[in-house]
C-alpha positions in Angstrom: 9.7 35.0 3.7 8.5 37.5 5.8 5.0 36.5 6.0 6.4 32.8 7.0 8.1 34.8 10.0 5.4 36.1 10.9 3.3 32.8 10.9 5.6 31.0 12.8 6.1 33.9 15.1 2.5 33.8 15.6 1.7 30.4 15.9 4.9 29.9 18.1 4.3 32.5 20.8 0.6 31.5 20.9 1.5 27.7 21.7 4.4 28.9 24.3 1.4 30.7 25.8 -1.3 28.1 26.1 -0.2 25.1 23.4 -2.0 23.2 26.2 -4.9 24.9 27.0 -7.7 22.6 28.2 -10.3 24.9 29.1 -13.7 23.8 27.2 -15.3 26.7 25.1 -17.7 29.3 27.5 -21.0 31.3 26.7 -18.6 34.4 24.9 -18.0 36.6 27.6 -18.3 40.2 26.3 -20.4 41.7 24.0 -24.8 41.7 24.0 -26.9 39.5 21.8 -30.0 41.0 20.2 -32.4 40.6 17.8 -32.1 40.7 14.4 -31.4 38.5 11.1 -29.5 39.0 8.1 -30.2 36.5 5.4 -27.6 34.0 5.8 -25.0 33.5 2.3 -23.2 30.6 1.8 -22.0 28.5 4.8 -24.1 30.7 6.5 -26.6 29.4 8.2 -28.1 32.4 11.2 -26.8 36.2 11.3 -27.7 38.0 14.5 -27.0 41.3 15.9 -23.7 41.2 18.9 -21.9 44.3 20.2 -18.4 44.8 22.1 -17.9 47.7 24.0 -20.4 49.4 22.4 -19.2 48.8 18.6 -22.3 47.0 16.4 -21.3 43.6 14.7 -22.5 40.1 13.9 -22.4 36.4 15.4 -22.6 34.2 12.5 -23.6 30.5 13.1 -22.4 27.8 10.3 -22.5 24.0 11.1 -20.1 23.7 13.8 -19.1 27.5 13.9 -20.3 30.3 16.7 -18.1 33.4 14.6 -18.2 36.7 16.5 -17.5 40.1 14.1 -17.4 43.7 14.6 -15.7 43.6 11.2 -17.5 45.1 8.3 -17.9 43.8 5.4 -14.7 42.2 4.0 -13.6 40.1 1.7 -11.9 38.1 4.7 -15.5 38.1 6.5 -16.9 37.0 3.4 -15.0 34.1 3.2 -14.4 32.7 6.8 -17.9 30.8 7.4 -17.6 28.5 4.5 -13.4 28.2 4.8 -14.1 27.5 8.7 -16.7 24.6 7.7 -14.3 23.3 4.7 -11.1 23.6 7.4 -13.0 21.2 10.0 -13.9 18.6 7.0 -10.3 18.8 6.1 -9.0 18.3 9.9 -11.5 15.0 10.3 -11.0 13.2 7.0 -7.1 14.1 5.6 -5.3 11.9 7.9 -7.7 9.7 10.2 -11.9 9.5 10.4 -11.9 11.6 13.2 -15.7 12.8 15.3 -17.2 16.3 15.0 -17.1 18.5 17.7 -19.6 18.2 20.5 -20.8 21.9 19.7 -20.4 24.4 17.8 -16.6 26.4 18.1 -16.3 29.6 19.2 -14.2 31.9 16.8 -13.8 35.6 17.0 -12.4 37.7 14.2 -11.8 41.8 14.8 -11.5 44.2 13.0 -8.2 45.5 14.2 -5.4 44.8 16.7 -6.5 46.9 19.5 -9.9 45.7 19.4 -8.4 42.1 19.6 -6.0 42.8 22.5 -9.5 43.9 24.6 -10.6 41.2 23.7 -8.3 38.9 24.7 -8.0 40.7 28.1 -12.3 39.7 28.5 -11.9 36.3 27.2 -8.7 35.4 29.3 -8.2 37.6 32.1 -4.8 37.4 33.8 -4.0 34.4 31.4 -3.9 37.3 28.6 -0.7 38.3 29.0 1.4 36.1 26.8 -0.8 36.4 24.2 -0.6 39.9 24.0 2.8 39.5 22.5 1.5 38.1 19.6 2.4 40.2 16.4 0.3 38.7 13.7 -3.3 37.0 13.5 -4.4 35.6 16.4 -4.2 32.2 18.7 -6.7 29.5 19.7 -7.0 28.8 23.7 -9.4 27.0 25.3 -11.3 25.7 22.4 -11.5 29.4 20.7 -10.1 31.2 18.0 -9.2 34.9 18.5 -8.4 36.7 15.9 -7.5 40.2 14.0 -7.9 40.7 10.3 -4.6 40.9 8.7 -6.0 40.2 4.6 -7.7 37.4 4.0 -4.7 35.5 2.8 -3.0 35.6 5.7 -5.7 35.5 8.3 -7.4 32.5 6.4 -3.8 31.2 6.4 -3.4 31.7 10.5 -6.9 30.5 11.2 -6.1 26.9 9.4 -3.5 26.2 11.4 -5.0 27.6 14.6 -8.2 26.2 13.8 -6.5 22.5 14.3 -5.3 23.7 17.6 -9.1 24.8 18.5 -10.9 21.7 16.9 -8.4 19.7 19.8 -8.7 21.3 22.0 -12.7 21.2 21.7 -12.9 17.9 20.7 -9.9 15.7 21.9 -10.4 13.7 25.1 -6.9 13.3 25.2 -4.0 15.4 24.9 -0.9 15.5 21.7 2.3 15.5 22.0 3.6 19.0 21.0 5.7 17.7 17.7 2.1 15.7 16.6 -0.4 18.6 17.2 2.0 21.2 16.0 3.3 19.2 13.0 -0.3 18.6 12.3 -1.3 21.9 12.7 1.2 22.8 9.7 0.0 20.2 7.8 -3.5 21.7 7.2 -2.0 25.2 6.8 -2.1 24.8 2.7 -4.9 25.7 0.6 -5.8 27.6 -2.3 -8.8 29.1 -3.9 -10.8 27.6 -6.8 -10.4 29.5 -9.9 -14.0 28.2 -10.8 -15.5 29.3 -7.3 -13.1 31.8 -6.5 -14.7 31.9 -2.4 -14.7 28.2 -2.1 -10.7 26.9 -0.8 -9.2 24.0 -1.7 -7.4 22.2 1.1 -3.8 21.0 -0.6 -1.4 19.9 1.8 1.6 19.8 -0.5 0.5 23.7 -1.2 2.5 25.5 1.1 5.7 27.4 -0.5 6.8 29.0 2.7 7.1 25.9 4.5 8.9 24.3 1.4 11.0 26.6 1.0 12.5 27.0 4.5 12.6 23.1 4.7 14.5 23.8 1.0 17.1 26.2 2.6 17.6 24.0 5.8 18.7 21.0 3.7 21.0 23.1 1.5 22.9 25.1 4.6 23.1 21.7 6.4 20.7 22.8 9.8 18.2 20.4 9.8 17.6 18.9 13.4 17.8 15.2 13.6 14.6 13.4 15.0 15.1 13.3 18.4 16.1 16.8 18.1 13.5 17.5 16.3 10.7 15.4 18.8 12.3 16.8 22.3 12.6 20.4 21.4 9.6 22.8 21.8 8.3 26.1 20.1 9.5 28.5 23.0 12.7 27.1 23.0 13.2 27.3 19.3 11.9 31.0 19.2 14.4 31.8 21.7 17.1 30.6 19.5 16.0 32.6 16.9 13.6 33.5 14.0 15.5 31.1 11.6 15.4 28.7 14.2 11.4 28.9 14.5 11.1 28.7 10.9 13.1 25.2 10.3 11.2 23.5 13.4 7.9 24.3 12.2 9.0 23.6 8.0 10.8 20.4 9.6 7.0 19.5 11.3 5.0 19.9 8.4 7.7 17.5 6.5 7.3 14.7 9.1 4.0 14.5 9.0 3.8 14.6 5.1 6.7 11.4 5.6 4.1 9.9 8.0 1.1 10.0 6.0 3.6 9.5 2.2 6.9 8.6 2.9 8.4 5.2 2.2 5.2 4.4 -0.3 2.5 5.2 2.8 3.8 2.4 5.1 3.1 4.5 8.3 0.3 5.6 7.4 -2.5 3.0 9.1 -0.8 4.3 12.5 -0.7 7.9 12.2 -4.2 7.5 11.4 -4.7 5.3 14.6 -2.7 7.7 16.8 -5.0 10.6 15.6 -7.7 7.9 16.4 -6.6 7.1 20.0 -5.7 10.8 21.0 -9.3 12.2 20.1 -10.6 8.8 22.3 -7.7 9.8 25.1 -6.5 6.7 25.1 -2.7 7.2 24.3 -2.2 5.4 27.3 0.3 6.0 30.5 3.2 7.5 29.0 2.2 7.6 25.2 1.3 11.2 24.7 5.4 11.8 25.1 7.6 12.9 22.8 9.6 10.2 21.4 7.4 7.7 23.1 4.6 8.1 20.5 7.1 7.3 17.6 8.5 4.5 19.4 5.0 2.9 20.6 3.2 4.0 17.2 5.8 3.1 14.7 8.3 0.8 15.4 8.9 -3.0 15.6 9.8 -3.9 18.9 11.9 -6.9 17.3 14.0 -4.0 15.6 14.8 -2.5 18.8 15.1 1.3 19.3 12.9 2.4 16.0 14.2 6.0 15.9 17.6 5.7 14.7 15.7 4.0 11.2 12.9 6.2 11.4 15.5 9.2 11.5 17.3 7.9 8.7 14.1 8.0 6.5 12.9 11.0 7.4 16.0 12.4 6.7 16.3 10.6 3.2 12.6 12.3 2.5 13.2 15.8 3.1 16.0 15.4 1.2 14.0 13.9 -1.9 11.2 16.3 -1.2 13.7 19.7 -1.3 15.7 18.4 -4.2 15.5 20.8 -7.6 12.6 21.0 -9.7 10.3 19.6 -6.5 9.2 23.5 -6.2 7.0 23.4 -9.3 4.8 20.2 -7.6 4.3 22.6 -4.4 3.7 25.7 -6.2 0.9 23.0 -7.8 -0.4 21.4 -5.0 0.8 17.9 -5.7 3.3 16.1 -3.7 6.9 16.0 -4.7 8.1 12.6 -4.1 9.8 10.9 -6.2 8.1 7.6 -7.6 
């Protein structure tokens, strides 16, 4: 579980920070180009010299990745241009057809903490500061990734989720509600690697044991947060609650958007997919991109009246299903857990 603290932690301080950064992504900032190719592996597609302050590294171009190294090799290096290009198919095709970026992201991965809090100083200037209290991984602002290598578990692990946050914020005209681009976000945290291409990941939503398992723990001590709760709360106030708090919203996230795209045998399904839609065209309309407002305006009957009172009730009835025993072994497997 600590690891799952950590993530959240991360992921949590980094969206209280700039959750809704809309800066479009810049010419990188530090470091000097120069000549010089390595033959590209993989996802790889261009290897050229880049410096920071002095220290030799690499920018490594893929299909719709700019990644900026002064790591050597590693097996985390090794495997971030093809997870990157593998992470943006998954975000575009999993839950809506949604368009490819409009050039290619800028992600930065370092070596080691101190490298990355300089870094984050030259990319973001006074803005740095609340991103400095990050403990683990990294953020995405502004339509980057910044990161430091932590393994390449974890970091791949940070970078998935972050990596939804920077594909929005590149790529979106239009802006998510926090619950939607958060819940997302856990969504396409789960993955796991091939055992006959052991570099190549394999993007399972359902594969994500830390999120089960604090979902799992919030259903048996009775703290799960209803769905306004739930849809009108927000990642600083959770964290300021508590680290146990953190961890339910963010479990409690991943699970509505698996009900969304699963529950009640894939019924609202056809509109997440067109809210996904209408939020990359930035056309949520006035008042749409709101909280309980998207739920209301996306998935409820107007002849029923006030949708979320139902809606809560089967949420609440899935997580539930989900977190009963023996549903562990379906995670653990990659396949969903509901009951058929």
């Amino acid at each position: 579980m600590r690891r799952a603290i950590g993530l959240c932690l991360t992921v949590g301080l980094a969206f209280a920070a700039a959750g809704c950064a809309t800066d479009q992504p810049r010419t990188p900032a530090p470091g000097v180009a120069e000549t010089g190719v390595i033959p590209p592996r993989d996802a790889v597609l261009h290897v050229e010299a880049w410096t920071f302050e002095g220290i030799r590294g690499r920018a490594i171009t893929t299909r719709s990745f700019r990644i900026y190294t002064t790591s050597p090799d590693s097996l985390t290096i090794a495997r971030l241009p093809a997870f990157l290009d593998a992470a943006l198919t998954h975000y575009r095709s999993e839950l809506a057809a949604l368009p490819l970026p409009r050039a290619p992201m800028e992600t930065y991965m370092m070596p080691t903490r101190p490298q990355w809090e300089r870094l984050t100083r030259r990319l973001l200037g006074e803005r740095a500061g609340p991103y400095l209290r990050i403990v683990r991984g990294g953020f995405a602002a502004g339509g980057r990734g910044v990161y430091f290598d932590i393994g390449p578990r974890d970091s791949l692990l940070i970078a998935a989720h972050e990596g939804w946050h920077q594909y929005a914020q590149s790529t979106f005209a239009g802006t998510m509600p926090v619950w939607l681009d958060e819940g997302v976000a856990t969504y396409m945290e789960g993955f796991r690697w091939d055992p006959a291409q052991p570099d190549r990941a394999v993007f399972l939503p359902w594969s994500n044991p830390e999120r089960f398992d604090r979902l799992r723990e919030s259903v048996s001590t009775q703290r799960l947060l209803s769905l306004q709760e739930l849809l009108t709360t927000t990642p600083q106030r959770q964290i300021r609650r508590g680290s146990s708090e953190i961890l339910t919203y963010y479990a409690q996230l991943w699970a509505l958007i698996h009900f969304l795209h699963e529950g009640e045998q894939g019924r609202h399904a056809p509109a997440l997919a067109r809210l996904l839609r209408d939020a990359a065209a930035g056309s949520l309309g006035p008042g749409k991109g709101r909280d309980l407002d998207v739920l209301r305006s996306y998935f409820g009957n107007p002849q029923d009246g006030d949708p979320i009172v139902g809606l809560d009730a089967s949420y609440q009835r899935f997580v539930r299903d989900i977190a009963r025993a023996g549903a562990r072994n379906a995670v653990i497997a990659g396949r969903s857990p509901v009951s058929r």
